[in-house]
Residue frames as qw, qx, qy, qz and C-alpha x, y, z in Angstrom:
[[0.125, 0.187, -0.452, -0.863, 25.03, -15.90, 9.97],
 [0.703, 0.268, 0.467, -0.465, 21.38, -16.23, 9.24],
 [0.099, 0.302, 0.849, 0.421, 20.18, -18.79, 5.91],
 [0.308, 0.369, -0.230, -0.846, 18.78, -16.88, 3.28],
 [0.649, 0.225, 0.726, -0.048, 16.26, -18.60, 1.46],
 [0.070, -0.123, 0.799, 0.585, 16.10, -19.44, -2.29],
 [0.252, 0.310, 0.886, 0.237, 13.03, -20.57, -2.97],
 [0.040, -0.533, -0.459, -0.709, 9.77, -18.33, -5.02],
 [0.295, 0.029, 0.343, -0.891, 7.87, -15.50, -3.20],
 [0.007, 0.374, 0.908, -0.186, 4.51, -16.27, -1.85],
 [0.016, -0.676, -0.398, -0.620, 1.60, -14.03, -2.31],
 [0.610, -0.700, -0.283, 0.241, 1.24, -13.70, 1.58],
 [0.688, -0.164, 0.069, 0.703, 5.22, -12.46, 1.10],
 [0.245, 0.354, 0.357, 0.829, 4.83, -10.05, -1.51],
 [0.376, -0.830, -0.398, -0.105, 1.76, -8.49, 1.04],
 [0.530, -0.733, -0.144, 0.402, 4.03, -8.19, 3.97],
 [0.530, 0.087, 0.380, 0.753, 6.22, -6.39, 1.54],
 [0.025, 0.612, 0.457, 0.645, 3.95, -4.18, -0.09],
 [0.521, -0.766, -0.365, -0.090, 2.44, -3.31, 3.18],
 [0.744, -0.383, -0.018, 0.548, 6.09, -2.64, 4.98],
 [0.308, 0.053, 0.304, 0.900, 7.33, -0.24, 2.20],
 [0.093, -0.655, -0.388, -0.642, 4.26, 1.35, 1.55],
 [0.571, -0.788, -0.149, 0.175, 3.82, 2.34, 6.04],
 [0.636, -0.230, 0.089, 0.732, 7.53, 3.44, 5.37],
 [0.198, 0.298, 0.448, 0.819, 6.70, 5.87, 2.84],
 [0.156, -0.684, -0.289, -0.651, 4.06, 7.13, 4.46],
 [0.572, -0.799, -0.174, 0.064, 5.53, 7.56, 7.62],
 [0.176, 0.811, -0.556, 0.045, 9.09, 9.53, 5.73],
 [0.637, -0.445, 0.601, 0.184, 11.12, 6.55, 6.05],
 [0.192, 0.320, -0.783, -0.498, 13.44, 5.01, 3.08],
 [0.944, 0.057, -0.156, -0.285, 12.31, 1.86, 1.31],
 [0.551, 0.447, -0.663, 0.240, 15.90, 0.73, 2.03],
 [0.357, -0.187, 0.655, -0.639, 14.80, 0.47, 5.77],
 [0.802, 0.074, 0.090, -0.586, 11.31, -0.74, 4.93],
 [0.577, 0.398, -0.713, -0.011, 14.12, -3.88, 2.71],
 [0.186, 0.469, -0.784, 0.361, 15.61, -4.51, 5.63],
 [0.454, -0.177, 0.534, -0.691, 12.92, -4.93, 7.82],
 [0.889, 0.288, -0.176, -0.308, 11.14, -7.43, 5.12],
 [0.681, 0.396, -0.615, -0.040, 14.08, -8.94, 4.66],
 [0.003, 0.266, -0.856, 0.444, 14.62, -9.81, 8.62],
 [0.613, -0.119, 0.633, -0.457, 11.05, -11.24, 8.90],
 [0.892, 0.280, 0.063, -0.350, 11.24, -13.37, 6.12],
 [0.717, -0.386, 0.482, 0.324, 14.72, -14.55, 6.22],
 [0.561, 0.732, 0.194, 0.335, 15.65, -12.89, 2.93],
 [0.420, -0.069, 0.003, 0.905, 18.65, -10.71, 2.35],
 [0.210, 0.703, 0.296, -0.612, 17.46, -6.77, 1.96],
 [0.012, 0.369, -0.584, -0.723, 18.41, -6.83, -1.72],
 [0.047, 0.255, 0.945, 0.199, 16.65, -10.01, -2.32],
 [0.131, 0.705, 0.647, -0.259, 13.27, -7.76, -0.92],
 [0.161, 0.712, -0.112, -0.674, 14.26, -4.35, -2.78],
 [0.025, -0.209, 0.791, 0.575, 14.61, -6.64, -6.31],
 [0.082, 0.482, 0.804, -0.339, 11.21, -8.01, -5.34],
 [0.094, 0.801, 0.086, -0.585, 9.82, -4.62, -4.82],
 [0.182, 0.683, -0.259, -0.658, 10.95, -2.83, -7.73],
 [0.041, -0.200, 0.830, 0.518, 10.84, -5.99, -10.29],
 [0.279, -0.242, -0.918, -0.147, 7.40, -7.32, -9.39],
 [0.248, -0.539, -0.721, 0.359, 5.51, -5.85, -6.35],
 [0.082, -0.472, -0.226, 0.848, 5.61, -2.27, -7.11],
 [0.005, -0.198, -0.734, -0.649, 3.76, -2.61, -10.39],
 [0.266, -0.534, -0.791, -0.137, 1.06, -3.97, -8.65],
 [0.282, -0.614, -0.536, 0.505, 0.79, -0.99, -5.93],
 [0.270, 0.444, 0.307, 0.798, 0.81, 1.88, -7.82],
 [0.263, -0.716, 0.045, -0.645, -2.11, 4.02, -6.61],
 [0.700, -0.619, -0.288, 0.209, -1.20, 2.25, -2.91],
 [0.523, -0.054, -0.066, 0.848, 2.30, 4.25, -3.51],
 [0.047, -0.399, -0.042, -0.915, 0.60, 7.90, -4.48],
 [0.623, -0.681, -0.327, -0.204, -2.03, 7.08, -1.46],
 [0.767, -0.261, -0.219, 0.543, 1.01, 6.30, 0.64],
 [0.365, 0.102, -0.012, 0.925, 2.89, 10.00, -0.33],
 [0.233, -0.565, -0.124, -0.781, -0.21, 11.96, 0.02],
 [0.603, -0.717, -0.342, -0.066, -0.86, 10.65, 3.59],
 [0.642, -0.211, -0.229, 0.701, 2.83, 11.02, 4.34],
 [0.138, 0.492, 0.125, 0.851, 2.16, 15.03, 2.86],
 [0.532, -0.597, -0.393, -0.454, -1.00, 14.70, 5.14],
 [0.686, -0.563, -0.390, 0.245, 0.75, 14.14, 8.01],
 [0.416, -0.125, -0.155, 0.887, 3.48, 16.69, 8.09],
 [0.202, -0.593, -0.036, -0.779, 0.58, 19.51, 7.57],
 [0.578, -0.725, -0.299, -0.226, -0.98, 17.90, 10.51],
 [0.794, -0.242, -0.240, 0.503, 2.11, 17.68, 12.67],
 [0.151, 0.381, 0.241, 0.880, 2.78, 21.54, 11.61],
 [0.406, -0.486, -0.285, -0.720, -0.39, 22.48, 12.93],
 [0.642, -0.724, -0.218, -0.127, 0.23, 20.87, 15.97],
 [0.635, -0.071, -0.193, 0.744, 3.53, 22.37, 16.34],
 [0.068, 0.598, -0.045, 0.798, 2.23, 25.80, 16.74],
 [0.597, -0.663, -0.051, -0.449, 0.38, 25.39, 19.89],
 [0.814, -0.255, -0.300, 0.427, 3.23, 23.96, 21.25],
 [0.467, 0.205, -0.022, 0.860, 5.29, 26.83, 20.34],
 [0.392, -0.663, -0.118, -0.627, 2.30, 29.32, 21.44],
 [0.788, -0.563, -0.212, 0.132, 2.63, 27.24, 24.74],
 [0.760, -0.265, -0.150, 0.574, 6.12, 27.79, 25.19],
 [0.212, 0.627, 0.206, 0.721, 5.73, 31.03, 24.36],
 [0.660, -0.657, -0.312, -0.186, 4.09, 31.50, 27.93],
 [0.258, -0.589, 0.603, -0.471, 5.16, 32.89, 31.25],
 [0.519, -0.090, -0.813, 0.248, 6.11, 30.20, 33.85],
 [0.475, -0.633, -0.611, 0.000, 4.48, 30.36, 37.15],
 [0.459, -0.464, -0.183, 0.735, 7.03, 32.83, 39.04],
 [0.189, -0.051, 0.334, 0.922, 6.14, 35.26, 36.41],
 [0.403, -0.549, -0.549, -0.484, 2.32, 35.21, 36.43],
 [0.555, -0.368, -0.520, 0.534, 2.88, 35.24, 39.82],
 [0.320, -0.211, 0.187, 0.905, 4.79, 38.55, 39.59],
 [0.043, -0.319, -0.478, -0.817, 2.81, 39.67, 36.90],
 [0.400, -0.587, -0.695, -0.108, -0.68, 38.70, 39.14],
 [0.302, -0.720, -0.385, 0.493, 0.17, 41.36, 41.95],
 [0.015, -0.323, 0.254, 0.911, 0.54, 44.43, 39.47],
 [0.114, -0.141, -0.419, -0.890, -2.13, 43.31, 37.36],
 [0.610, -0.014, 0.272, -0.744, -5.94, 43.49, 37.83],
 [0.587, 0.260, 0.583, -0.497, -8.63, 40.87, 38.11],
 [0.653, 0.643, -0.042, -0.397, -9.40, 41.35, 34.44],
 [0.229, 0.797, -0.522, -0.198, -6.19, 40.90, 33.22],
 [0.206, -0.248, 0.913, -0.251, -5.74, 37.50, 35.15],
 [0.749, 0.313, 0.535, -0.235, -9.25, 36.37, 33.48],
 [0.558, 0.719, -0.214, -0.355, -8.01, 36.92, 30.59],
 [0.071, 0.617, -0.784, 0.028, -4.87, 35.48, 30.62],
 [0.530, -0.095, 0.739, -0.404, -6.82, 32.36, 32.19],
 [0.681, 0.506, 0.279, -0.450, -9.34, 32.44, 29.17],
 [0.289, 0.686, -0.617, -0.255, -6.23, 32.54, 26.86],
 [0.188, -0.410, 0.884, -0.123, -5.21, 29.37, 28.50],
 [0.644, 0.270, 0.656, -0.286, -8.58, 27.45, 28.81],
 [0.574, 0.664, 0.128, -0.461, -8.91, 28.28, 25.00],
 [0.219, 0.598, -0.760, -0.128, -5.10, 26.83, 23.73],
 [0.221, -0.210, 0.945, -0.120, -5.85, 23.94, 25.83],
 [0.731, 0.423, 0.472, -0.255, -9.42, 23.12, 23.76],
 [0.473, 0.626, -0.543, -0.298, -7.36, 24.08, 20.58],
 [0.108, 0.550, -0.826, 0.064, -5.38, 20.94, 21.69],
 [0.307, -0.110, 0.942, 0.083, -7.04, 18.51, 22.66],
 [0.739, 0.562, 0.181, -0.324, -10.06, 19.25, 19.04],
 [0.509, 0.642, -0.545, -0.181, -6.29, 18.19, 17.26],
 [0.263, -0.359, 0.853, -0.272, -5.92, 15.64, 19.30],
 [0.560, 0.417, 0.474, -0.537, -9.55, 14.37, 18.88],
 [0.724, 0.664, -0.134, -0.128, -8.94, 14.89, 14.81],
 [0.263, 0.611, -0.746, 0.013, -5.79, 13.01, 14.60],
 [0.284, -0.156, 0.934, -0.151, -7.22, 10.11, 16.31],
 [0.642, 0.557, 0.347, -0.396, -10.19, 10.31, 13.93],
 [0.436, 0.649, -0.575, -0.240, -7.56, 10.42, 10.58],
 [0.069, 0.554, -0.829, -0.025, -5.85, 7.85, 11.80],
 [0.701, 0.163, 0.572, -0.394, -9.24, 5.50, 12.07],
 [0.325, 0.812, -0.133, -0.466, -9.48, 6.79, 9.08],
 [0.205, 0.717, -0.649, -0.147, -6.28, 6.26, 7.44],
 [0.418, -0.148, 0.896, -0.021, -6.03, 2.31, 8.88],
 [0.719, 0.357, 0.555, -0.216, -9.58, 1.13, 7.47],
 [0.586, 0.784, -0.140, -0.146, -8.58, 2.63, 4.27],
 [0.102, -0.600, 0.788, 0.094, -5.29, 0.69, 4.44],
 [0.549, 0.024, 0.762, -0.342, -7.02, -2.02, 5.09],
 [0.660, 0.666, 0.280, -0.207, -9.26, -1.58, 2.12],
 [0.320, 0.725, -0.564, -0.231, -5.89, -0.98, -0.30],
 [0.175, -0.395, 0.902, 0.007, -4.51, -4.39, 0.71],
 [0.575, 0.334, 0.670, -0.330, -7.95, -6.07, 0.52],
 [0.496, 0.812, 0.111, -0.286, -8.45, -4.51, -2.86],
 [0.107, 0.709, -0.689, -0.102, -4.63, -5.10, -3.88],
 [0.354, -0.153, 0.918, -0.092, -5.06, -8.73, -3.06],
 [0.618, 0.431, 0.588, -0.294, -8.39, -9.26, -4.39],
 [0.244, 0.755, -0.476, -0.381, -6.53, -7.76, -7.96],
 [0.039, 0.497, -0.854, -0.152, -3.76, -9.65, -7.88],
 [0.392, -0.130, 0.911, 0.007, -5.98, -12.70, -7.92],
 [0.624, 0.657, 0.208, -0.368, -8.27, -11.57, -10.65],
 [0.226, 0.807, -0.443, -0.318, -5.33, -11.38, -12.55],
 [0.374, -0.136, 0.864, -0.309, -4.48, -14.89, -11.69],
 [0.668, 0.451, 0.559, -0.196, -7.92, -16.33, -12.55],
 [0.261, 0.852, -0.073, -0.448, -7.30, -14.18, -15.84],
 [0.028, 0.587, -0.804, -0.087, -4.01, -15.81, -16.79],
 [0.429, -0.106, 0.890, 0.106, -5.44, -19.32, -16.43],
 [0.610, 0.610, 0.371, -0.344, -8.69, -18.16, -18.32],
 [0.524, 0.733, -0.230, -0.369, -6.70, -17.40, -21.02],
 [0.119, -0.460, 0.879, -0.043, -4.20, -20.11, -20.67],
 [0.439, 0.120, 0.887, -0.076, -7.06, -22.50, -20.86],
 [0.393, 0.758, 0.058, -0.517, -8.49, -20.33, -23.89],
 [0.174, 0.654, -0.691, -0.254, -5.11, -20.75, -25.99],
 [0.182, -0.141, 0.973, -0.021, -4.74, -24.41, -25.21],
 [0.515, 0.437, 0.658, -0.332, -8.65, -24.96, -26.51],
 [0.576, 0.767, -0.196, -0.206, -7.98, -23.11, -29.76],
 [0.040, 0.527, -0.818, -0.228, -5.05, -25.52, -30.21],
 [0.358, 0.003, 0.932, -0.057, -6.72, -28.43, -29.62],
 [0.664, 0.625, 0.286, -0.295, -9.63, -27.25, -32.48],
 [0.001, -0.795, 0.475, 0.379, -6.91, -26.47, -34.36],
 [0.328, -0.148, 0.929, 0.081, -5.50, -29.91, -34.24],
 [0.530, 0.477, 0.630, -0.308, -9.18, -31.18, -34.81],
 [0.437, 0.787, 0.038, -0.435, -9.50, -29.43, -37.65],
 [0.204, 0.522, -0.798, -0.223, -6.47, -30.62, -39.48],
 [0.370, -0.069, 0.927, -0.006, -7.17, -34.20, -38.29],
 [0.608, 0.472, 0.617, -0.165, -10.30, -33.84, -40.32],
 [0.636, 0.685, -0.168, -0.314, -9.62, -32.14, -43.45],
 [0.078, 0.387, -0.882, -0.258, -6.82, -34.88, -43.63],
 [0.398, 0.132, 0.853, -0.312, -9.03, -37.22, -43.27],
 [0.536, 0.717, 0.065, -0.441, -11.34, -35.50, -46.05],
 [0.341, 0.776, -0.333, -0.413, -8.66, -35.79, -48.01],
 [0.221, -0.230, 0.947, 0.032, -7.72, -39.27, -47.70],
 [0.565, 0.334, 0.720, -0.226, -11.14, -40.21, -48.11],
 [0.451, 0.699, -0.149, -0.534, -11.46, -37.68, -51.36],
 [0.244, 0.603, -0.706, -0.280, -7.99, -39.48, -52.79],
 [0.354, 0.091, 0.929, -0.056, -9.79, -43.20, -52.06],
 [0.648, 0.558, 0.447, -0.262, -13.05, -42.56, -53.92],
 [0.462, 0.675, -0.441, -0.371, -10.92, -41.00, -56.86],
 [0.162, -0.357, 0.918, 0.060, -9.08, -44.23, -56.81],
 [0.463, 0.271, 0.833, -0.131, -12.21, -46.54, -56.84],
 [0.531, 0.677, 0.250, -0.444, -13.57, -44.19, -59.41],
 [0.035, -0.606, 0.734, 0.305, -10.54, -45.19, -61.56],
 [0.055, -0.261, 0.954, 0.140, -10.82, -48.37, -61.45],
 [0.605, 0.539, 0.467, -0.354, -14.73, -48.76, -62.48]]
């Protein structure tokens, strides 16, 4: 049985997270996979990473999540679009049938048929060509979410102590302030005294 660990998430952690669920989603997979998979490289249960996620990490990823669903949209059109020319392909005679077909028909008919071909097979590989150009694409701009997601999360951070050391400076005038008007007032309630006793 593996040892779960106990102790706080790391920022590093809460990355491979974010990053894990958010490639799930935009490649149609659950987040309940995306758990599991967190939760086996960081020695965490999958609950422990889906409580994570949904208490703490998914705040922060917001537009990474609607990026994430519009690439996943982005891919099934492309995948679509290269499922017809498949289906146009298999649409095709097989060789014993062009064959066949080649001694009844003319010259012409055979360029054509040829041209048909030469012209599916550039269809394929300009989607090829653009699908390895998205997916350049699609990384750097990952790349840039996480960079940008990180570089956040520690503004936020700096933010929290700024103000944390903000509060704690308006206490300590605070204080100050009291220490002197007692003081004032000690000194007020001596002079009234000495002025007594003249």
């Amino acid at each position: 049985m593996p040892i779960t660990r106990q102790d706080a998430w790391t920022q590093d952690e809460d990355l491979i997270l974010a990053e894990t669920v958010l490639r799930h989603i935009r490649e149609g997979g659950t987040q309940l996979k995306a758990f599991d998979e967190v939760g086996k490289r960081l020695s965490r249960t999958g609950a422990a990473c889906g409580f994570r996620w949904n208490s703490f990490v998914r705040k922060q990823y917001q537009s990474g999540i609607e990026l994430a669903k519009k690439q996943r949209k982005e891919l099934k059109k492309q995948q679509k679009k290269m499922a017809e020319p498949v289906e146009e392909e298999a649409s095709l005679p097989n060789a014993e049938v062009v064959q066949a077909a080649a001694e009844t028909l003319g010259l012409d008919e055979v360029k054509e048929f040829l041209d048909h071909l030469y012209r599916q097979a550039a269809k394929a590989r300009n989607h090829e060509e653009s699908t390895v150009v998205f997916e350049g694409k699609v990384k750097e701009l990952e790349s840039q979410i996480y960079y940008l997601s990180s570089e956040n999360e520690k503004l936020r951070e700096d933010l929290a102590a700024v103000e944390k050391d903000h509060r704690s400076l308006l206490e300590i005038m605070e204080r100050a302030r009291k220490l002197v008007g007692t003081k004032g007032e000690a000194e007020e309630g001596q002079a009234e005294k000495e002025g007594l006793k003249k």
